[in-house]
C-alpha positions in Angstrom: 55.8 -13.3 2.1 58.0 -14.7 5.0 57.5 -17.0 7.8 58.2 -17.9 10.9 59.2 -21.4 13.0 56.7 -20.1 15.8 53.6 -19.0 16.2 52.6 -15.2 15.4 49.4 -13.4 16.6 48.5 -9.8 15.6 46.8 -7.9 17.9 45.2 -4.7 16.0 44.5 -1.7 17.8 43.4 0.7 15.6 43.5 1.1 11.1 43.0 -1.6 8.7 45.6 -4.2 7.0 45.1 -7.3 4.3 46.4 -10.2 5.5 47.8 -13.2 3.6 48.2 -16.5 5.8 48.8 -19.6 3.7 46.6 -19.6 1.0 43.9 -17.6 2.5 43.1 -13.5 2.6 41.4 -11.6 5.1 40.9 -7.9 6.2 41.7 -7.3 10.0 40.5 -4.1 11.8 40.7 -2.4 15.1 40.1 -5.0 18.1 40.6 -7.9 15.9 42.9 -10.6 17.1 44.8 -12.9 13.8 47.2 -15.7 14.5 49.2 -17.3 12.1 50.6 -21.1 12.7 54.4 -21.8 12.9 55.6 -22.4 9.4 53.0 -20.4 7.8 53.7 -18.0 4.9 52.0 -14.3 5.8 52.1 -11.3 4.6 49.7 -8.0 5.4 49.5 -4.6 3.9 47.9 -1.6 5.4 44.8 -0.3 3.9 42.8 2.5 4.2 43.5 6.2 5.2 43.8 5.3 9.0 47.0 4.7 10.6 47.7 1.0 11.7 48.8 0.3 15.0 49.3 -3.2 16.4 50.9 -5.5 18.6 53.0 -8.3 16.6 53.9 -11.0 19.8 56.6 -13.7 18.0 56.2 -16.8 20.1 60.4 -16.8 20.5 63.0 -15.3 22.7 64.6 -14.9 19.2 63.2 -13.5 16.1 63.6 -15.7 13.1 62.1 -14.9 10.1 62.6 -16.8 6.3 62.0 -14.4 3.4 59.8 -15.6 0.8 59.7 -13.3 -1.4 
């Protein structure tokens, strides 16, 4: 787990991943859109035999990230 002081949205192109934001899970799949809220704890994990491919856009000119776990 790790978060973030911005805003992150996941844009999935193709594959499969679990998704951990806050206290909730969810599976994400090809053309799916996620964001997570500033200050959120996340995690994913890809699953399936597909490969994952996505776009990660961090709301910052800087990447800042504070490992949870």
């Amino acid at each position: 787990m790790h978060r973030h002081p911005y805003r992150e949205t996941f844009v999935i192109i193709r594959g499969r991943a679990r998704f951990t934001i806050g206290d909730a899970e969810r599976e994400g799949g090809a053309g799916e859109v996620l964001v997570v809220p500033a200050g959120t704890p996340h995690k994913f994990a890809v699953i399936g035999p597909e490969v994952y491919e996505a776009v990660h856009i961090h709301e910052s000119d800087h990447f800042i990230t504070e490992w949870l776990e």
